[in-house]
C-alpha positions as CSV (number, residue, x, y, z in Angstrom):
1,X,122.1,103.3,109.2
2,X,119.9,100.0,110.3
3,X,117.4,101.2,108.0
4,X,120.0,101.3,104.8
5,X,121.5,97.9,105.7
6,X,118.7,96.3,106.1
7,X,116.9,97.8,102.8
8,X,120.3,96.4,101.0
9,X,119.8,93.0,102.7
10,X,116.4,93.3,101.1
11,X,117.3,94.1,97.6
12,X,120.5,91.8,97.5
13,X,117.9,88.2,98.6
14,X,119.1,87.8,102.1
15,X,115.9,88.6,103.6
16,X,113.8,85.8,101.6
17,X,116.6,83.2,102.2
18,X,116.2,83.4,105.8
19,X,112.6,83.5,105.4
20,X,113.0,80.2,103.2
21,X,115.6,78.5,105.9
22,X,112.9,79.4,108.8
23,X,109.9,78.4,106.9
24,X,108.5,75.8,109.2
25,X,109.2,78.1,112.2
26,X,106.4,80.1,113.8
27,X,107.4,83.9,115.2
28,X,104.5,85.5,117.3
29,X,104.8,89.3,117.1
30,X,103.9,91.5,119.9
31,X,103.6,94.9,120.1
32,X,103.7,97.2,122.9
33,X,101.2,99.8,121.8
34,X,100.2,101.3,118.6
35,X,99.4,105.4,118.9
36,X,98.0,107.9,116.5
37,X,100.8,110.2,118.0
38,X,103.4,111.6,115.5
39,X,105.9,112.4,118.1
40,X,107.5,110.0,120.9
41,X,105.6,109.9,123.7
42,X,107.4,111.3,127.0
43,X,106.4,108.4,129.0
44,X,107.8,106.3,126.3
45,X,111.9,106.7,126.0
46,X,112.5,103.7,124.7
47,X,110.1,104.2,121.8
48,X,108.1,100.8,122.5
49,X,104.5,102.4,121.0
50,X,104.6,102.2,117.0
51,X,102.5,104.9,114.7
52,X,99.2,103.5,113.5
53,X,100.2,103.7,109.9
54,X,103.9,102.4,110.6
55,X,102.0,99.3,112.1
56,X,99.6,99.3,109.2
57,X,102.8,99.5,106.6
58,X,104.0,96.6,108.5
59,X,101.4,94.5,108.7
60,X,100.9,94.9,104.9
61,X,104.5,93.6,104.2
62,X,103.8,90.4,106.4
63,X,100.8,89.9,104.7
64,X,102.4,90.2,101.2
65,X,105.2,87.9,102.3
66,X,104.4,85.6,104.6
67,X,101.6,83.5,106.1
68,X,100.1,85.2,108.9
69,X,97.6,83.6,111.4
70,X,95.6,85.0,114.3
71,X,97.1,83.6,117.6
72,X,93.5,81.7,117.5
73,X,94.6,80.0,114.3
74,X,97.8,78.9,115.4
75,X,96.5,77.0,118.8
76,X,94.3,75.5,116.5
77,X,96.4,73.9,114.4
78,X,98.5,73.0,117.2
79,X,95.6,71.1,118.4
């Protein structure tokens, strides 16, 4: 259901607006693990480890649509 909400969210604009309203905002993304598993693992209930090409997919979409920097990149700028 999140998935088809947020697909028409995507199609309908709202996703870019709130890209455009947040623009001068930085979000650091951190993931908990990323596994070549197909299945959940069992010491993983709450599904915190993402599939390799799940985090590849998602990667490309940031890249497509936003700016991305290394963590490196962003203290330096700071600086």
């Amino acid at each position: 259901m999140k998935r088809r909400i947020f697909a028409l969210l995507h199609r309908a604009g709202v996703t870019r607006l709130a890209a455009w309203l947040n623009r001068g905002r930085v979000v650091i993304l951190c993931y908990h693990g990323v596994t070549a598993r197909r299945g959940r693992r069992p010491d993983d209930p709450t599904g915190l480890h993402v599939r390799a090409d799940r985090f590849e997919a998602q990667l490309d979409y940031l890249r497509r649509n936003y700016r991305v920097l290394s963590l490196g990149e962003y203290l330096a700028a700071r600086r």
